[in-house]
N, C-alpha and C positions, 0 to 999 in steps of 0.2 A: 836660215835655220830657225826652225820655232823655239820658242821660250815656254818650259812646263814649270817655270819657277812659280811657289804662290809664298806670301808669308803668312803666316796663322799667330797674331796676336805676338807681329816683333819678331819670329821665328820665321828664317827662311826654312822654305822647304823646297825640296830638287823638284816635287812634283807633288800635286794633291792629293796622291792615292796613300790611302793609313790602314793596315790593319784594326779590324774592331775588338777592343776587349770582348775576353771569352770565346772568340775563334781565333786567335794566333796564340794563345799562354803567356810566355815568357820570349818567344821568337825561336827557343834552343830548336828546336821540328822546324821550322821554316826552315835555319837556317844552317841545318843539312844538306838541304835540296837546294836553296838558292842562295847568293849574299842579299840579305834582305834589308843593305846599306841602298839598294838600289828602290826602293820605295822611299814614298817622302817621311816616312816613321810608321809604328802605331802604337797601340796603347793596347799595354799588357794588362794581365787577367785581373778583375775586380778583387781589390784589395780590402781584408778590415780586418779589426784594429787585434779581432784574436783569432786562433785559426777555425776553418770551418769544415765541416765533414762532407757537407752540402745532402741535399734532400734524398731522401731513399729512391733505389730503384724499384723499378726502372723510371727514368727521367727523363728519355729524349724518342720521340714519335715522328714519322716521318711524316707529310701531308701532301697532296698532292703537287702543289709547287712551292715546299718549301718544311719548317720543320717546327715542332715543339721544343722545346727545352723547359726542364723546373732542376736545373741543377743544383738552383739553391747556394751561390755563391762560396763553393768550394776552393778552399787558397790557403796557403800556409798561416798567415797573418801577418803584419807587416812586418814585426820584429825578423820572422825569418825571410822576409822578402826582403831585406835591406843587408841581412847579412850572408844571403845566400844567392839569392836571385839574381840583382842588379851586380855583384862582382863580376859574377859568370855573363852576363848581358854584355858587359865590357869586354871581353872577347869575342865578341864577333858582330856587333852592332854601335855604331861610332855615331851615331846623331843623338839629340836628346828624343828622348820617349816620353809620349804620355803613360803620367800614372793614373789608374783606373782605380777608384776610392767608393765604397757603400760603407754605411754603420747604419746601427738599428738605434741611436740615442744620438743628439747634437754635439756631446764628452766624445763619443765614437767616432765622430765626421771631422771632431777639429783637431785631435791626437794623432790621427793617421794620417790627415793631410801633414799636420804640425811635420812627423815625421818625414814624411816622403820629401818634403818642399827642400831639406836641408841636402837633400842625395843631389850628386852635382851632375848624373846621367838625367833626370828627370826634367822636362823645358816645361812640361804644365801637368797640372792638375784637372783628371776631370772626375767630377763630382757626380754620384749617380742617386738623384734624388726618388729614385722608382721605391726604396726601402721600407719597410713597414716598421714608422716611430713606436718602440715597444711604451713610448710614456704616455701613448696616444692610443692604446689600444689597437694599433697594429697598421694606424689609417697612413698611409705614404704619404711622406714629406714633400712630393711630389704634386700632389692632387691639389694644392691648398697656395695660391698665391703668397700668404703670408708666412706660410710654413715653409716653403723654397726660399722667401727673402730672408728669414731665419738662420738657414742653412749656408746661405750666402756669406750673409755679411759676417757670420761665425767664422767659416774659414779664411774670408779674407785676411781678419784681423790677424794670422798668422801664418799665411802666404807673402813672397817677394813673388813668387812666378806667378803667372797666368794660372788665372780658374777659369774653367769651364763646367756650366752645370750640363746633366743629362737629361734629359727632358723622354718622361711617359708621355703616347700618343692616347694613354688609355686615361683620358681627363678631359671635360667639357667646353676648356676654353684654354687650351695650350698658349696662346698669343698673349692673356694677361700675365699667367706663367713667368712666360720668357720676359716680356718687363719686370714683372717685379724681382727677378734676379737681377738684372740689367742694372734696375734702381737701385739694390743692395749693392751693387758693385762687381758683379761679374764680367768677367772679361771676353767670355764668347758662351755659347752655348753650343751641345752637342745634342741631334734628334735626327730620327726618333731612337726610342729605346722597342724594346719586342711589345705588337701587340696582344693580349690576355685570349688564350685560345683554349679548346676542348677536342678533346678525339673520345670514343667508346669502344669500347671491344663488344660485338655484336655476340661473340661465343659467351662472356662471362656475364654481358651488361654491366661491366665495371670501367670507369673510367683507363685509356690507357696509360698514362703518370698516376701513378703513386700517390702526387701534390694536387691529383684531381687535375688542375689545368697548369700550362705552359705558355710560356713565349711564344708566340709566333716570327718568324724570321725565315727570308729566303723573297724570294721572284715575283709572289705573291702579294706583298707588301709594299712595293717598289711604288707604284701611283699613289698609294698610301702616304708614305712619307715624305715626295717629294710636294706634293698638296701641304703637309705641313712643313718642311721647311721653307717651301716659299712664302704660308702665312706666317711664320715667325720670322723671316729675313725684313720683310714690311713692318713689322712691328717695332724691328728694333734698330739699333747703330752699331752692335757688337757684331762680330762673327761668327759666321754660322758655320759648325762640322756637319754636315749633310750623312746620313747614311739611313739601309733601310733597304734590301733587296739588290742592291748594286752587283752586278753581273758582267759588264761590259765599259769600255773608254767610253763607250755611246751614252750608255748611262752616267759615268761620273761628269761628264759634259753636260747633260739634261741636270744634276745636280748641282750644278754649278751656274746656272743660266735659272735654276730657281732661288739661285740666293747663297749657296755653299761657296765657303770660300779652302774645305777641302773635305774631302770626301772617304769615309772610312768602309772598309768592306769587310763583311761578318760572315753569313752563314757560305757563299760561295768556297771559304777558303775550305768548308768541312766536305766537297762536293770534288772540287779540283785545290790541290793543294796549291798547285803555282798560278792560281787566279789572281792574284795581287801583280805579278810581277807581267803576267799576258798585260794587264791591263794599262802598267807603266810603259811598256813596250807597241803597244797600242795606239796610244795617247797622240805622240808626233804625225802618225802617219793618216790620223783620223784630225786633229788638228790643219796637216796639208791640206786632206782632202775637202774640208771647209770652209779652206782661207783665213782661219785663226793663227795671227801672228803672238800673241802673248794669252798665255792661260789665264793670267789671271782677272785681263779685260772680260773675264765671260762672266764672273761673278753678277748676278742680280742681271745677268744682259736678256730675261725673258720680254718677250715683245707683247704687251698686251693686243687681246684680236681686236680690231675694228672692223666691225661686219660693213659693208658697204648697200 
């Protein structure tokens, strides 16, 4: 029998496959329709530190293979995510979850991590450095190798569990990035996050968001991010959460042989709501068909080509 176990930073997981913040919520909608104990976890909706209304409509656009979003991180705030969310998460989800954490100031990133780290459902932190630092004029904490080690070593200082940062593909050298998190002291990284996209409306000539441009995410994006996380898996020694257009076991396999040591799935679950669980269900039979005896031997297992 094959083995779909992987561990993520001391956390065993049954299987690699994670919901991605912002396409699962909170799990309550998943976990109507399936027991969503049967995925190796995910990481519910991007957290901060006060509530948010999130960006006017309309916010989400569809694209040819895949979609926009500018929802503008809409979420109660944590206080009520700790007293209302994760109770109710405890009834029907029994593994630890990631918590999914944005703030627009460094006070913002370490208060809500500060918070979340002490909830005993939560096994990590991930940290989503895409934000725009309001002390900085707007410029993301993301973009700036020393502004992510900033952000790091801030929340470590009041972390026991695991951080993981998030990593923008929309920046010139993702790989110094991800070390100098590393450096700070991060415990894995998560990438990519959506790439910066545009639609028009040809009747209006007015942008179709609201926010002018959107995330991009979906099918689209899939070559995309696995290119970056297999330059970030090279770069570093921590663990990499792989995501970014994942569709198929085929795909979290190909994301896992680029370097992922588990692999989270976003825009598919707004498409097919039981994409998560095909894909756990998948996994063994496409592992047989391979000859993979243990999942998690595929990490980093890509074969560089030697042309002959």
């Amino acid at each position: 029998m094959v083995d779909t176990a992987v561990t993520l930073c001391g956390i065993r997981l049954d299987n690699p496959v994670m919901g991605a913040s912002g396409c699962f919520g909170y799990g309550a909608e998943m976990a109507k329709l399936y027991d969503i104990n049967r995925l190796g976890s995910f990481s519910f909706k991007g957290t901060t530190l006060h509530p948010r209304a999130g960006n006017p409509v309309p916010r989400v656009a569809e694209t040819a293979c895949g979609m926009l979003n500018a929802v503008g991180l809409q979420n109660p705030g944590v206080h009520a995510v700790i007293a209302e969310e994760l109770p109710r998460m405890k009834t029907y989800f029994h593994k630890p979850v990631m918590a999914n954490v944005s703030g627009f100031s460094l006070e913002e990133y370490v208060e809500t991590c500060r918070l979340l780290d002490g909830e005993e459902q939560v096994g990590w932190l991930e940290v989503n450095v895409s934000c725009p630092n309001v002390e900085l004029g707007g410029m993301s904490f993301g973009t700036e190798p020393a502004l992510a080690a900033r952000v790091t070593r801030a929340v470590k200082a009041v972390c026991r569990k695991p951080v993981l940062i998030k990593l923008s593909p929309n920046v010139t050298d993702i790989a110094a990035i991800a070390r100098a998190c590393e450096d700070a002291g991060a415990d894995g990284l998560s990438l990519v996050n959506t790439f910066v996209g545009l639609r028009v409306d040809l009747g209006t000539r007015r942008p179709v968001l609201a926010n002018t441009t959107g995330g991009l995410s979906g099918p689209a994006i899939f070559p995309l991010a696995l290119h970056l996380v297999n330059k970030v898996y090279n770069a570093v020694r921590i663990p990499v959460v792989g995501m970014g257009g994942v569709q198929s076991a085929r795909d979290v396999l190909e994301m896992m042989l680029a370097g992922a040591t588990a692999v989270q799935v976003g825009a598919a679950n707004l498409v097919e709501p039981y994409a998560c669980l095909r894909m756990v269900e998948e996994l063994p039979r496409e592992m047989e068909r391979l000859g993979i005896e243990r999942l998690r031997d595929m990490t980093g297992g890509m074969k560089r080509w030697e042309g002959k």
